[in-house]
N, C-alpha and C positions, 0 to 999 in steps of 0.2 A: 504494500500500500504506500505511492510514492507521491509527494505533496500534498496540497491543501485541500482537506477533507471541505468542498465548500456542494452546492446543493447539486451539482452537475457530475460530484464523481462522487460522491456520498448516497446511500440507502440507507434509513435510520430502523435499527429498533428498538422502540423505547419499553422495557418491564416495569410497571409500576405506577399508576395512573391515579394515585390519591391525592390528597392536600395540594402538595406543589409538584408530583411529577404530572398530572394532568395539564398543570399551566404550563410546562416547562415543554410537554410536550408542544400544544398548543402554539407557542412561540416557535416550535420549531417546522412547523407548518406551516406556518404566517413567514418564516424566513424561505420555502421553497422547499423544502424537503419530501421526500421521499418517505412515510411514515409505517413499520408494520408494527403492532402495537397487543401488546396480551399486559391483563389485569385479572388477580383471579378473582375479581365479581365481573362480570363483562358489564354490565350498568355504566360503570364510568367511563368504559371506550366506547358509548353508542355516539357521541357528540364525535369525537374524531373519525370514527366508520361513515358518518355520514359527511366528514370533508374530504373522505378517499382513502382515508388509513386501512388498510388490510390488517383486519383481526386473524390471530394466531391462539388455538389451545390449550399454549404450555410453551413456557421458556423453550425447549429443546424445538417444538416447531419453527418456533421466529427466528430461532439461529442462523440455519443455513441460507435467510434471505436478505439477510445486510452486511455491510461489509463494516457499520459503525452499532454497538449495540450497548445501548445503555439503562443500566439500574438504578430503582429511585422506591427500593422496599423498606419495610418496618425497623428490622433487626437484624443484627450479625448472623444471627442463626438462619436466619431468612437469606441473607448473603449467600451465607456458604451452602444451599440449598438448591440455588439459582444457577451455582457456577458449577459446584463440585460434583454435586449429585451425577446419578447415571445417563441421566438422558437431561443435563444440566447444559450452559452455555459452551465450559470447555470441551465439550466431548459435541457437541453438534454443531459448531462454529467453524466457519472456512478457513484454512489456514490463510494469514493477512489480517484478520478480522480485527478492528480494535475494539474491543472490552472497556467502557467506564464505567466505573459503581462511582454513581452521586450519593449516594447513601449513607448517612454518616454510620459509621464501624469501626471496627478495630485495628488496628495501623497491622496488627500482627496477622490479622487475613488478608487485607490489605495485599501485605508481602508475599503470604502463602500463593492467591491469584496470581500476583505476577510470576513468580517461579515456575507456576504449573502452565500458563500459560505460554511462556515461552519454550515450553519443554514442546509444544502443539504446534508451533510458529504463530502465535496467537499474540496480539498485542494488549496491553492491561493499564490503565490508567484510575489511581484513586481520586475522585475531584467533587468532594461534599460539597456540600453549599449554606451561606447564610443571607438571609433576607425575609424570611417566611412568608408567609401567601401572598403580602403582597409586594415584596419582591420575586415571586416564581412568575405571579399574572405579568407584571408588567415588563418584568425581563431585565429585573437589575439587582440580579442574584451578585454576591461576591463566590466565587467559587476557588478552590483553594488547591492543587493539584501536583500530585506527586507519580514518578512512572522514568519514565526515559524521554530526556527534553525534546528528542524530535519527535516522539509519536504526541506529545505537547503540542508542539507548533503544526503540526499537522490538523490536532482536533481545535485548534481557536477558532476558525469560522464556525463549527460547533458550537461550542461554548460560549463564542460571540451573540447567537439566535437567545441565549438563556440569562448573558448576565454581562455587566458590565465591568467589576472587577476583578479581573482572573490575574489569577497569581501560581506561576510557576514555584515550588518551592523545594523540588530536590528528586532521589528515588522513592521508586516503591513504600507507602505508608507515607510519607511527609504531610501529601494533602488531609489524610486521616489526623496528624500530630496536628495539623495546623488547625483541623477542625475544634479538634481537645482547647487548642488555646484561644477558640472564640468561646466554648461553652460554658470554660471557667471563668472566661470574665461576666458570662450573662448571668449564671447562674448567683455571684453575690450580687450583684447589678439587679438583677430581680427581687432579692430582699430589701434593697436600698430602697425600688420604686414601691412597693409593697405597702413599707414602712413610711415613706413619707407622707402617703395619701392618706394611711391610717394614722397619724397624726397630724395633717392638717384638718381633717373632719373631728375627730377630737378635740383639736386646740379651736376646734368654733370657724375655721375658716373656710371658703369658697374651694373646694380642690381643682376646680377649672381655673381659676385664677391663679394659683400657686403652681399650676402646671405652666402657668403663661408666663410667670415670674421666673423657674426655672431652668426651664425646659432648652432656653437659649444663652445658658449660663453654664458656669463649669460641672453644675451636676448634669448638663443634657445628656444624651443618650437615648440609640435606636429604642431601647427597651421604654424611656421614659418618654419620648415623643412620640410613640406609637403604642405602646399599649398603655399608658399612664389612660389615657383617654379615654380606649376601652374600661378599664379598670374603673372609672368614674362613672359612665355608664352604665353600669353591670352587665356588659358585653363580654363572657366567659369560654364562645365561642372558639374554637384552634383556627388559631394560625399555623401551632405545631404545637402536638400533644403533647401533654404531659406524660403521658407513658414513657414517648420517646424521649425526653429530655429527661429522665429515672433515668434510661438505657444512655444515654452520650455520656451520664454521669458516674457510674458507674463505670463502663470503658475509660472514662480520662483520669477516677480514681486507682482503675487497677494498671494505669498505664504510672502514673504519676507515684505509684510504689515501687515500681517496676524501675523508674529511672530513678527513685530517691529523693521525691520533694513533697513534703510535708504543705496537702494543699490545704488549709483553714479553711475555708470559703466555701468551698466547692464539698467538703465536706459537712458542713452543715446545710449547705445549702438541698445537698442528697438526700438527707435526714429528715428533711420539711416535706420535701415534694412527696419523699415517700408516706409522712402521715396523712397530704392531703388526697394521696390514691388511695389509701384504707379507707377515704373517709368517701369512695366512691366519685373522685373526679377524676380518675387516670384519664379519661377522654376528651377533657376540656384543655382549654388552653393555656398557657405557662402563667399566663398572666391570672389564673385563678387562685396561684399561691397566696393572691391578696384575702381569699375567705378563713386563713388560718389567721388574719390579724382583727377582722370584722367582731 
Protein backbone atom coordinates (compact mmCIF):
# COMPACT_ATOMS: atom_id res chain seq x y z
CA UNK A 1 0.00 0.00 0.00
CA UNK A 2 2.06 2.81 -1.50
CA UNK A 3 1.19 6.67 -0.77
CA UNK A 4 -1.65 8.72 0.38
CA UNK A 5 -4.57 6.64 1.42
CA UNK A 6 -6.90 9.76 0.05
CA UNK A 7 -10.67 8.66 -1.35
CA UNK A 8 -9.57 7.43 -4.88
CA UNK A 9 -7.16 4.69 -3.71
CA UNK A 10 -8.72 4.03 -0.35
CA UNK A 11 -11.99 1.50 0.53
CA UNK A 12 -12.95 2.08 4.19
CA UNK A 13 -14.11 -0.39 6.66
CA UNK A 14 -15.21 1.09 9.43
CA UNK A 15 -16.38 -1.67 12.81
CA UNK A 16 -18.16 0.19 15.32
CA UNK A 17 -20.85 2.43 14.62
CA UNK A 18 -21.99 3.83 18.38
CA UNK A 19 -21.56 7.35 20.11
CA UNK A 20 -18.63 8.61 17.83
CA UNK A 21 -17.78 5.85 15.53
CA UNK A 22 -21.08 6.53 13.75
CA UNK A 23 -20.15 10.27 13.29
CA UNK A 24 -16.60 9.60 12.41
CA UNK A 25 -17.81 7.24 10.06
CA UNK A 26 -20.33 9.73 8.66
CA UNK A 27 -17.48 12.21 8.19
CA UNK A 28 -15.95 9.91 6.23
CA UNK A 29 -18.40 9.66 3.71
CA UNK A 30 -19.04 13.28 3.51
CA UNK A 31 -15.17 13.30 2.64
CA UNK A 32 -15.79 10.69 -0.42
CA UNK A 33 -15.03 7.51 0.73
CA UNK A 34 -15.74 4.33 -0.08
CA UNK A 35 -17.65 2.81 3.02
CA UNK A 36 -18.26 -1.18 4.18
CA UNK A 37 -19.60 -1.00 7.56
CA UNK A 38 -20.69 -3.90 10.31
CA UNK A 39 -22.00 -2.80 14.00
CA UNK A 40 -23.31 -5.61 16.00
CA UNK A 41 -26.92 -4.03 16.31
CA UNK A 42 -27.28 -3.38 12.54
CA UNK A 43 -29.87 -0.29 13.76
CA UNK A 44 -27.10 2.19 13.77
CA UNK A 45 -25.67 1.26 10.09
CA UNK A 46 -29.21 1.67 8.57
CA UNK A 47 -28.47 5.66 8.13
CA UNK A 48 -25.12 4.93 6.23
CA UNK A 49 -26.80 1.60 4.17
CA UNK A 50 -28.80 4.19 2.85
CA UNK A 51 -25.89 6.76 1.71
CA UNK A 52 -24.32 3.55 -0.16
CA UNK A 53 -22.30 1.86 2.66
CA UNK A 54 -22.39 -1.81 2.07
CA UNK A 55 -23.29 -3.61 5.24
CA UNK A 56 -21.15 -6.66 6.40
CA UNK A 57 -22.17 -9.69 9.11
CA UNK A 58 -19.17 -9.91 11.17
CA UNK A 59 -15.65 -8.32 11.24
CA UNK A 60 -14.05 -11.33 9.30
CA UNK A 61 -16.64 -10.57 6.32
CA UNK A 62 -15.79 -6.70 5.96
CA UNK A 63 -12.08 -7.67 5.84
CA UNK A 64 -11.31 -8.80 2.73
CA UNK A 65 -13.09 -5.79 1.16
CA UNK A 66 -10.90 -2.61 2.08
CA UNK A 67 -7.75 -2.08 1.92
CA UNK A 68 -8.04 0.69 5.02
CA UNK A 69 -10.02 -0.82 8.20
CA UNK A 70 -10.97 0.77 11.06
CA UNK A 71 -12.19 0.06 14.81
CA UNK A 72 -14.17 2.30 17.11
CA UNK A 73 -15.57 -0.63 19.94
CA UNK A 74 -16.27 -0.77 23.68
CA UNK A 75 -13.34 -2.49 25.26
CA UNK A 76 -9.97 -4.17 25.05
CA UNK A 77 -11.48 -7.33 25.35
CA UNK A 78 -13.66 -6.35 22.41
CA UNK A 79 -10.23 -5.23 20.70
CA UNK A 80 -8.79 -8.20 20.98
CA UNK A 81 -12.00 -10.04 19.63
CA UNK A 82 -12.09 -8.14 16.51
CA UNK A 83 -8.48 -8.67 15.53
CA UNK A 84 -7.27 -11.81 17.08
CA UNK A 85 -10.05 -14.17 17.02
CA UNK A 86 -10.50 -16.83 14.28
CA UNK A 87 -12.34 -15.40 11.70
CA UNK A 88 -11.01 -11.97 13.28
CA UNK A 89 -9.44 -8.86 11.20
CA UNK A 90 -5.83 -10.46 11.05
CA UNK A 91 -6.80 -13.66 9.73
CA UNK A 92 -9.37 -12.21 6.90
CA UNK A 93 -7.41 -9.18 5.81
CA UNK A 94 -5.59 -8.77 2.59
CA UNK A 95 -2.14 -8.67 2.81
CA UNK A 96 -1.38 -4.60 2.53
CA UNK A 97 -4.32 -3.81 4.46
CA UNK A 98 -3.95 -1.13 7.06
CA UNK A 99 -5.56 -1.91 10.58
CA UNK A 100 -6.47 1.34 12.82
CA UNK A 101 -8.10 0.62 16.36
CA UNK A 102 -9.44 4.31 17.25
CA UNK A 103 -10.55 2.71 20.28
CA UNK A 104 -9.13 3.64 23.37
CA UNK A 105 -7.11 0.39 24.81
CA UNK A 106 -4.39 -0.97 26.06
CA UNK A 107 -0.92 0.36 24.79
CA UNK A 108 0.15 -3.52 25.57
CA UNK A 109 -2.49 -4.87 22.75
CA UNK A 110 -1.86 -2.01 21.00
CA UNK A 111 1.66 -3.68 20.44
CA UNK A 112 0.58 -7.27 20.42
CA UNK A 113 -1.61 -6.03 16.96
CA UNK A 114 1.04 -4.69 15.41
CA UNK A 115 3.48 -7.62 15.93
CA UNK A 116 0.91 -10.18 14.74
CA UNK A 117 0.01 -8.01 12.07
CA UNK A 118 3.03 -7.61 10.46
CA UNK A 119 3.93 -11.24 10.92
CA UNK A 120 0.48 -11.23 7.96
CA UNK A 121 2.06 -8.37 5.90
CA UNK A 122 -0.63 -6.42 7.54
CA UNK A 123 -0.25 -2.88 8.46
CA UNK A 124 -1.43 -1.63 12.35
CA UNK A 125 -1.81 1.72 13.46
CA UNK A 126 -3.07 2.74 17.30
CA UNK A 127 -4.94 6.27 16.83
CA UNK A 128 -7.64 6.95 19.98
CA UNK A 129 -9.31 9.81 19.93
CA UNK A 130 -10.46 12.82 22.12
CA UNK A 131 -13.26 15.39 21.56
CA UNK A 132 -16.41 13.35 22.22
CA UNK A 133 -19.79 13.55 20.34
CA UNK A 134 -19.30 16.52 19.49
CA UNK A 135 -16.16 16.48 18.30
CA UNK A 136 -16.70 12.95 16.26
CA UNK A 137 -20.07 14.88 14.46
CA UNK A 138 -18.25 17.77 13.48
CA UNK A 139 -15.00 16.38 12.61
CA UNK A 140 -12.40 18.00 15.06
CA UNK A 141 -11.42 14.95 16.96
CA UNK A 142 -7.77 15.23 18.29
CA UNK A 143 -6.57 11.82 17.41
CA UNK A 144 -3.25 10.71 18.97
CA UNK A 145 -1.32 7.87 16.95
CA UNK A 146 1.33 5.42 17.22
CA UNK A 147 2.48 2.52 14.57
CA UNK A 148 5.23 3.06 11.82
CA UNK A 149 5.57 6.91 10.63
CA UNK A 150 4.99 6.00 7.04
CA UNK A 151 1.97 3.83 7.38
CA UNK A 152 1.10 7.47 9.55
CA UNK A 153 1.57 9.67 6.68
CA UNK A 154 -0.10 7.43 4.47
CA UNK A 155 -3.52 7.37 6.70
CA UNK A 156 -3.67 11.47 7.24
CA UNK A 157 -6.09 12.15 4.42
CA UNK A 158 -7.87 9.56 6.69
CA UNK A 159 -7.61 10.83 9.63
CA UNK A 160 -7.94 14.32 8.09
CA UNK A 161 -12.03 13.35 7.16
CA UNK A 162 -12.39 12.78 11.22
CA UNK A 163 -10.30 15.24 13.03
CA UNK A 164 -8.36 18.14 13.02
CA UNK A 165 -5.48 17.45 15.59
CA UNK A 166 -3.59 14.58 14.64
CA UNK A 167 -0.43 13.88 16.32
CA UNK A 168 2.03 11.44 15.37
CA UNK A 169 3.67 10.21 18.58
CA UNK A 170 6.04 7.31 18.02
CA UNK A 171 5.68 3.17 17.64
CA UNK A 172 3.31 0.79 18.27
CA UNK A 173 1.19 1.78 21.71
CA UNK A 174 2.34 5.41 21.95
CA UNK A 175 -1.15 6.77 20.42
CA UNK A 176 -2.75 4.36 23.31
CA UNK A 177 0.05 6.18 26.15
CA UNK A 178 -0.89 9.21 24.72
CA UNK A 179 -4.45 8.54 25.04
CA UNK A 180 -3.64 7.59 29.01
CA UNK A 181 -2.28 11.10 29.31
CA UNK A 182 -5.46 12.80 28.07
CA UNK A 183 -7.67 10.76 30.50
CA UNK A 184 -5.74 11.44 33.59
CA UNK A 185 -5.94 14.89 33.05
CA UNK A 186 -10.00 14.61 32.44
CA UNK A 187 -10.47 12.59 34.87
CA UNK A 188 -9.32 15.09 38.09
CA UNK A 189 -10.42 17.84 35.61
CA UNK A 190 -13.99 16.34 36.09
CA UNK A 191 -13.88 16.56 39.92
CA UNK A 192 -12.66 20.05 39.72
CA UNK A 193 -15.88 20.94 37.36
CA UNK A 194 -18.17 18.65 39.46
CA UNK A 195 -17.12 20.43 42.59
CA UNK A 196 -17.30 23.99 41.44
CA UNK A 197 -20.87 23.93 40.25
CA UNK A 198 -21.78 22.19 43.59
CA UNK A 199 -20.42 24.89 45.37
CA UNK A 200 -21.56 27.67 43.42
CA UNK A 201 -25.21 26.50 43.98
CA UNK A 202 -24.44 26.08 47.50
CA UNK A 203 -22.70 29.31 48.13
CA UNK A 204 -26.37 30.87 46.68
CA UNK A 205 -24.83 31.73 43.21
CA UNK A 206 -26.02 31.63 39.52
CA UNK A 207 -23.82 28.45 38.17
CA UNK A 208 -24.44 29.92 34.50
CA UNK A 209 -22.88 32.95 35.57
CA UNK A 210 -19.90 31.55 37.38
CA UNK A 211 -19.57 29.22 34.38
CA UNK A 212 -19.31 32.60 32.32
CA UNK A 213 -16.95 34.15 34.82
CA UNK A 214 -14.67 31.09 34.56
CA UNK A 215 -14.99 29.36 31.87
CA UNK A 216 -12.52 31.88 29.95
CA UNK A 217 -10.18 32.19 32.61
CA UNK A 218 -7.22 29.89 33.98
CA UNK A 219 -9.73 27.22 35.30
CA UNK A 220 -11.34 26.91 31.49
CA UNK A 221 -11.28 23.75 30.15
CA UNK A 222 -12.98 21.25 27.25
CA UNK A 223 -14.41 19.57 30.26
CA UNK A 224 -15.63 22.94 31.93
CA UNK A 225 -16.85 24.78 28.78
CA UNK A 226 -18.65 21.93 27.41
CA UNK A 227 -20.10 19.98 29.93
CA UNK A 228 -20.15 22.40 32.82
CA UNK A 229 -23.22 23.44 30.82
CA UNK A 230 -24.77 20.27 30.56
CA UNK A 231 -24.20 19.72 34.12
CA UNK A 232 -26.25 22.91 34.85
CA UNK A 233 -28.91 21.69 32.84
CA UNK A 234 -29.38 18.40 34.03
CA UNK A 235 -28.31 17.06 30.72
CA UNK A 236 -26.68 13.45 31.93
CA UNK A 237 -26.93 12.29 28.42
CA UNK A 238 -23.07 10.50 26.94
CA UNK A 239 -21.00 12.02 25.17
CA UNK A 240 -18.81 9.11 26.33
CA UNK A 241 -19.98 6.68 28.86
CA UNK A 242 -19.04 6.39 31.86
CA UNK A 243 -18.49 2.78 31.75
CA UNK A 244 -15.86 3.58 29.20
CA UNK A 245 -14.07 6.15 31.07
CA UNK A 246 -14.04 3.17 34.41
CA UNK A 247 -12.20 1.03 31.54
CA UNK A 248 -9.58 4.04 30.06
CA UNK A 249 -9.00 4.28 33.89
CA UNK A 250 -8.34 1.41 34.99
CA UNK A 251 -5.99 0.70 31.70
CA UNK A 252 -3.95 4.06 32.59
CA UNK A 253 -3.92 2.90 36.22
CA UNK A 254 -2.45 -0.53 35.54
CA UNK A 255 -0.20 1.12 32.80
CA UNK A 256 0.91 3.86 35.37
CA UNK A 257 2.13 0.95 37.89
CA UNK A 258 3.50 -0.79 35.32
CA UNK A 259 5.96 2.28 34.49
CA UNK A 260 6.16 3.46 38.40
CA UNK A 261 4.06 6.64 38.82
CA UNK A 262 2.00 7.19 41.78
CA UNK A 263 -1.12 8.63 39.87
CA UNK A 264 -3.21 10.61 42.95
CA UNK A 265 -5.81 11.90 40.72
CA UNK A 266 -6.63 9.42 38.55
CA UNK A 267 -7.00 7.38 41.26
CA UNK A 268 -9.47 8.70 43.18
CA UNK A 269 -10.92 9.82 40.50
CA UNK A 270 -11.43 5.64 39.48
CA UNK A 271 -12.83 5.24 42.84
CA UNK A 272 -15.89 7.94 42.23
CA UNK A 273 -16.91 6.87 38.97
CA UNK A 274 -16.93 3.44 40.01
CA UNK A 275 -19.42 4.32 43.07
CA UNK A 276 -21.42 6.21 40.64
CA UNK A 277 -21.83 2.95 38.35
CA UNK A 278 -23.00 0.90 41.52
CA UNK A 279 -25.29 3.57 41.97
CA UNK A 280 -26.64 2.44 38.23
CA UNK A 281 -25.21 5.23 35.97
CA UNK A 282 -22.45 3.33 34.11
CA UNK A 283 -24.55 4.50 30.92
CA UNK A 284 -24.61 8.08 31.38
CA UNK A 285 -22.25 10.49 30.70
CA UNK A 286 -18.93 11.56 32.46
CA UNK A 287 -20.28 14.51 33.25
CA UNK A 288 -22.81 12.60 35.73
CA UNK A 289 -20.17 12.32 38.33
CA UNK A 290 -21.75 15.61 39.37
CA UNK A 291 -24.81 13.52 41.03
CA UNK A 292 -22.23 12.13 43.73
CA UNK A 293 -21.98 15.91 44.95
CA UNK A 294 -25.96 16.91 44.56
Amino acid sequence: MEGSLTPERAVVGFIGLGVMGGSMARNLHRAGYKLHVYNRSRDKAEELVRLGAVWHDSPGDLAPHANVIITMVGFPQDVAEVYLGEDGLLARAKPGTLLIDMTTSSPNLAQIIYREAKKRSLRALDAPVSGGDVGAREGRLSIMVGGEAADFEAALPVFQAMGTNIVYHGGAGAGQNAKMCNQIAIASNMMGVCEAIAYARKAGLDPEKVLQSIGSGAAGSWSLNNLGPRIVRGDFEPGFYVKHFIKDMKIALETANEIGLQAHGLKLASELYEKLAEMGEGNRGTQALYKLYE
